[in-house]
C-alpha positions as CSV (number, residue, x, y, z in Angstrom):
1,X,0.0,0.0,0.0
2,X,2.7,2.2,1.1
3,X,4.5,1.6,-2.3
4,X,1.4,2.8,-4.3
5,X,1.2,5.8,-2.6
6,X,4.8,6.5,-3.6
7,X,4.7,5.3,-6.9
8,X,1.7,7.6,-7.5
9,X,3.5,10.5,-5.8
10,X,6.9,9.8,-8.1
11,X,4.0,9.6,-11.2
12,X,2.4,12.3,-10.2
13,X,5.5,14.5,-9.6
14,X,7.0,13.7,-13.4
15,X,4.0,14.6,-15.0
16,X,3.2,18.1,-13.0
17,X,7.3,18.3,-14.4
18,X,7.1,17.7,-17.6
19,X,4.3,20.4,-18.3
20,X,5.9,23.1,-16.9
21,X,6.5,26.5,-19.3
22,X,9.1,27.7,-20.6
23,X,10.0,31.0,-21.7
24,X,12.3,32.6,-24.4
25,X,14.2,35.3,-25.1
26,X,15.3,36.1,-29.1
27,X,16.5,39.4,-30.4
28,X,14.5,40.2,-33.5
29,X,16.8,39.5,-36.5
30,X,15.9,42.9,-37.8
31,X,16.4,46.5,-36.0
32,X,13.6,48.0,-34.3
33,X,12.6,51.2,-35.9
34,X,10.8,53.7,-34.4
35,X,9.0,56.7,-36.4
36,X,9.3,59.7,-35.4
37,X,7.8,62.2,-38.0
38,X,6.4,64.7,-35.5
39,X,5.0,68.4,-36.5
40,X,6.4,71.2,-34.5
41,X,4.0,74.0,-34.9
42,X,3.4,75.1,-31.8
43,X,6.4,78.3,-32.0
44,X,5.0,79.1,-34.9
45,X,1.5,80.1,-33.8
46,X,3.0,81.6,-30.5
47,X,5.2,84.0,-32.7
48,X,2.1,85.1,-34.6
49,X,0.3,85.6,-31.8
50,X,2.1,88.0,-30.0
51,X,2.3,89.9,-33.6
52,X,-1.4,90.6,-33.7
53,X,-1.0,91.3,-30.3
54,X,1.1,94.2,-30.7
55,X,-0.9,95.2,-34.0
56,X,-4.1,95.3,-32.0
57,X,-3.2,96.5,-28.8
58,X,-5.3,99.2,-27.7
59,X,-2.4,101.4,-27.7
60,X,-2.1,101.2,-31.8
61,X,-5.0,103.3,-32.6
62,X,-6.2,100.9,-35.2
63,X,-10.0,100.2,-33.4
Protein backbone atom coordinates (compact mmCIF):
# COMPACT_ATOMS: atom_id res chain seq x y z
CA UNK A 1 0.00 0.00 0.00
CA UNK A 2 2.71 2.17 1.05
CA UNK A 3 4.52 1.58 -2.33
CA UNK A 4 1.45 2.76 -4.29
CA UNK A 5 1.17 5.79 -2.59
CA UNK A 6 4.81 6.54 -3.60
CA UNK A 7 4.68 5.30 -6.85
CA UNK A 8 1.66 7.63 -7.54
CA UNK A 9 3.45 10.48 -5.79
CA UNK A 10 6.85 9.83 -8.05
CA UNK A 11 4.02 9.61 -11.18
CA UNK A 12 2.45 12.26 -10.21
CA UNK A 13 5.49 14.47 -9.61
CA UNK A 14 6.95 13.72 -13.35
CA UNK A 15 3.98 14.65 -14.96
CA UNK A 16 3.22 18.13 -13.03
CA UNK A 17 7.30 18.25 -14.35
CA UNK A 18 7.08 17.74 -17.64
CA UNK A 19 4.27 20.43 -18.32
CA UNK A 20 5.93 23.13 -16.93
CA UNK A 21 6.50 26.46 -19.28
CA UNK A 22 9.08 27.69 -20.61
CA UNK A 23 10.01 31.03 -21.73
CA UNK A 24 12.31 32.59 -24.45
CA UNK A 25 14.25 35.32 -25.07
CA UNK A 26 15.35 36.11 -29.09
CA UNK A 27 16.51 39.44 -30.38
CA UNK A 28 14.46 40.16 -33.49
CA UNK A 29 16.81 39.55 -36.47
CA UNK A 30 15.85 42.89 -37.75
CA UNK A 31 16.39 46.46 -35.95
CA UNK A 32 13.56 47.98 -34.33
CA UNK A 33 12.64 51.18 -35.88
CA UNK A 34 10.79 53.67 -34.37
CA UNK A 35 9.03 56.74 -36.38
CA UNK A 36 9.34 59.72 -35.40
CA UNK A 37 7.77 62.17 -38.02
CA UNK A 38 6.43 64.74 -35.55
CA UNK A 39 5.04 68.40 -36.47
CA UNK A 40 6.38 71.17 -34.47
CA UNK A 41 4.01 73.96 -34.94
CA UNK A 42 3.38 75.10 -31.77
CA UNK A 43 6.40 78.29 -31.96
CA UNK A 44 4.96 79.12 -34.86
CA UNK A 45 1.45 80.05 -33.78
CA UNK A 46 2.98 81.57 -30.48
CA UNK A 47 5.21 83.96 -32.66
CA UNK A 48 2.10 85.08 -34.58
CA UNK A 49 0.25 85.64 -31.85
CA UNK A 50 2.11 87.97 -29.98
CA UNK A 51 2.27 89.92 -33.62
CA UNK A 52 -1.35 90.56 -33.69
CA UNK A 53 -1.01 91.26 -30.32
CA UNK A 54 1.08 94.20 -30.69
CA UNK A 55 -0.90 95.21 -34.03
CA UNK A 56 -4.13 95.26 -32.02
CA UNK A 57 -3.18 96.52 -28.85
CA UNK A 58 -5.35 99.21 -27.68
CA UNK A 59 -2.36 101.45 -27.65
CA UNK A 60 -2.08 101.16 -31.79
CA UNK A 61 -4.98 103.27 -32.58
CA UNK A 62 -6.20 100.91 -35.20
CA UNK A 63 -10.02 100.22 -33.37
Amino acid sequence: MRLRYIGSALLLGLLLGACTPTVQLAAPKEPININLNVKIEHEIYIKVDKALDNILDESSGLF
